[in-house]
N, C-alpha and C positions, 0 to 999 in steps of 0.2 A: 497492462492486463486489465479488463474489464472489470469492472466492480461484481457482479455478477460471477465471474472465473474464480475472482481471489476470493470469494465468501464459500464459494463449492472448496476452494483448496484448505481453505484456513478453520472452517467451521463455523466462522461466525456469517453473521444474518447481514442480508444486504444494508441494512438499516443501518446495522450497526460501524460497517465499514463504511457507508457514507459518513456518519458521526467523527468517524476516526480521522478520515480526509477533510473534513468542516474544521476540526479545532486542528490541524497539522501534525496529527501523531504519523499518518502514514506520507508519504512524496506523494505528488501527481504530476500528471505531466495534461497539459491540453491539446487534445487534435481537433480539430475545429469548434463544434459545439459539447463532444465527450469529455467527458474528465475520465483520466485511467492513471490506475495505481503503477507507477512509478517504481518495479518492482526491482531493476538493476541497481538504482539510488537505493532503496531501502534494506539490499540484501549487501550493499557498500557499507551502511552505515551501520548492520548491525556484527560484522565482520570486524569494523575497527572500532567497535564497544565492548567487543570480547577480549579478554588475555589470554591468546595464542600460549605465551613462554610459558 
């Protein structure tokens, strides 16, 4: 997902979700020269940090 999509989704400022992808809080993924947030990995990762039982 575009940096740009996830900031319209999630609320926060473009700024700030680059910042987030700079120190590794969010996945990326690279397509040639874009970086795009990595949205399957991080909706994996926040799935198996929850306690389902």
């Amino acid at each position: 997902m575009t940096i740009e999509r996830f900031s319209e989704l999630s609320g926060l400022s473009p700024d700030t979700v680059r910042g987030q992808m700079n120190q590794g809080n969010l996945p990326i993924i690279k397509v040639g020269r874009r970086r795009l947030v990595n949205v399957a990995l991080f909706t994996a990762e926040c799935l198996q940090s929850e306690d389902w039982s």
